[in-house]
C-alpha positions in Angstrom: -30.2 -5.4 9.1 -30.9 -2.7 6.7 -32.3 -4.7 3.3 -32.0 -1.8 1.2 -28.2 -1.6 1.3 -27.8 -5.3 1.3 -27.8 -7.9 -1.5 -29.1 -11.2 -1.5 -27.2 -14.2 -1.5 -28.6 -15.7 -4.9 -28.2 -12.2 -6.4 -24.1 -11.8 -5.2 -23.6 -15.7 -5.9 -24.7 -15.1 -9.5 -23.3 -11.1 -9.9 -19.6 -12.7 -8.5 -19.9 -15.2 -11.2 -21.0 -12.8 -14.1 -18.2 -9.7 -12.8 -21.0 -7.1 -12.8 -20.9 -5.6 -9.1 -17.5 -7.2 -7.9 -17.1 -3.6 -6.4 -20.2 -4.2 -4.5 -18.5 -7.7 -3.0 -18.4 -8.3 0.5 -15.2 -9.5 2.2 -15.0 -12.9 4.3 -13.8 -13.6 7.3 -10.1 -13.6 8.8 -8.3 -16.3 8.0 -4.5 -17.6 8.3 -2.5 -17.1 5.0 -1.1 -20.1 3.6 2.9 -21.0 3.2 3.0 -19.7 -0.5 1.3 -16.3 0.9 3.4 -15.7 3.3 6.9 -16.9 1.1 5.5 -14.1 -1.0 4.6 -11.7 1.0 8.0 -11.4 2.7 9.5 -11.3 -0.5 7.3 -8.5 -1.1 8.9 -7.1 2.2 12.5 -7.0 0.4 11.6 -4.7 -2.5 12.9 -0.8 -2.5 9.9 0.1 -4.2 6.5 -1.3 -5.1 5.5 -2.4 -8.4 5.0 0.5 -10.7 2.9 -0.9 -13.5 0.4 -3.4 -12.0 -1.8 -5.2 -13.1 -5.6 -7.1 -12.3 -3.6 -10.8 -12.7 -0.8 -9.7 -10.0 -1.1 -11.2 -6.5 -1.6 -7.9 -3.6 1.9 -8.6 -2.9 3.2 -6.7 -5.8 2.3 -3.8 -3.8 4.5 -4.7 -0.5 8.0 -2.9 -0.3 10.9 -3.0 2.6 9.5 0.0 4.7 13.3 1.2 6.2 14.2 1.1 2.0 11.5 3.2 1.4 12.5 5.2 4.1 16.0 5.9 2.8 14.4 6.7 -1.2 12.0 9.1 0.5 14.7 10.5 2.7 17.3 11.1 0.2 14.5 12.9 -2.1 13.3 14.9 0.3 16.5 16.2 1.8 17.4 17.5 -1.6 15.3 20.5 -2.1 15.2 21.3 2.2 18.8 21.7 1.2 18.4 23.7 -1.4 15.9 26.0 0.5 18.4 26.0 3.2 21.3 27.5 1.2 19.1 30.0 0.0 17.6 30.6 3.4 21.2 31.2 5.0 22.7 33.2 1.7 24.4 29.8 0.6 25.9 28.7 4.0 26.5 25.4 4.0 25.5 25.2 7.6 22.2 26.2 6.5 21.7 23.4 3.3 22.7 21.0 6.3 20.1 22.0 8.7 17.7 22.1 5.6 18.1 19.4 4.2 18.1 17.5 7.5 15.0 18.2 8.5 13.0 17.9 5.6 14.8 14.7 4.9 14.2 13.4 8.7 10.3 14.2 8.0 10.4 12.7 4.8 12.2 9.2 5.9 10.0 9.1 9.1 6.7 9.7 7.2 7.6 7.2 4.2 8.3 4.7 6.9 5.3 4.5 8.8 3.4 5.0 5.6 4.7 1.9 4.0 4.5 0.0 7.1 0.5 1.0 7.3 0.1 0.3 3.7 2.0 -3.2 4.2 -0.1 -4.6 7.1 -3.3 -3.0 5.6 -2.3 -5.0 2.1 -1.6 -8.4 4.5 -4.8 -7.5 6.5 -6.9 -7.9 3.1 -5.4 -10.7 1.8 -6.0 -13.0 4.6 -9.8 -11.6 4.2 -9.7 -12.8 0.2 -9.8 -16.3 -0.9 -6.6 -17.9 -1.5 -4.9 -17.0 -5.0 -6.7 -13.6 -4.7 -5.7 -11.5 -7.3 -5.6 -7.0 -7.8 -8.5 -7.5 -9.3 -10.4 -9.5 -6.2 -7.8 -6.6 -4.0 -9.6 -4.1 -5.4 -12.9 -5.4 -5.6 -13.5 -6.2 -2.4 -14.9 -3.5 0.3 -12.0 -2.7 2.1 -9.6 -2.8 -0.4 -11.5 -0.3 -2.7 -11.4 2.1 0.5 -7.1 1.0 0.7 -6.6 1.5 -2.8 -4.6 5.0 -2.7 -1.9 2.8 -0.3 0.8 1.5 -2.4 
């Protein structure tokens, strides 16, 4: 093991208590979520879109959202202007808007669903790495969820 890159165990023990390298925090082990974690993540599951405005106190599963909803919101918004690019494509056919806006709506849905779906089980696959009662703060602290942080 490379002691250079590594702290201590004194030296993290006492930097977790005092907050000054939380970022530098490793992660523990796997472990099975609780009841409450998992009533809350799949509550998480049934949200159309994630929290917008989070915060450190808010438990990781703020950040969870129905991926087939997000599918549908990412579909819809991306069909619009592939329609509008079609019409104008096809001199205002509405043949063209159809095709259009189909495709860039079926890339759009497919893409927002396997995106939320990664970002779900990569938010799950943290938590059960964090202490119980984990919070954005502890989320964001740790290793892996520093690196996952752009995944909402």
């Amino acid at each position: 093991m490379n002691s250079g890159n590594v702290l201590s165990a004194a030296l993290v023990k006492n930097s977790y208590i005092n907050h000054n390298v939380q970022t530098m925090l490793p992660i523990g082990e796997r472990r099975e979520l609780s009841e409450d974690e998992q009533a809350a993540i799949a509550l998480g599951k049934k949200q159309w879109l994630p929290k917008i405005f989070d915060n450190y106190k808010d438990s990781p599963t703020v950040n969870l959202a129905d991926p087939k909803r997000q599918a549908l919101l990412i579909g819809l918004a991306s069909a619009i202007p592939g329609a509008i690019a079609g019409a104008g494509f096809s001199d205002g056919n509405p043949l063209g808007a159809l095709i259009g806006g189909g495709i860039t709506g079926g890339i759009g849905g497919t893409l927002g669903y396997f995106g939320r779906r990664m970002g779900n089980e990569n938010i799950e696959e943290v938590m059960g790495r964090l202490p119980e009662g984990a919070t954005q703060r502890d989320f964001m602290g740790s290793l892996l969820g520093s690196m996952l942080q752009g995944v909402k």
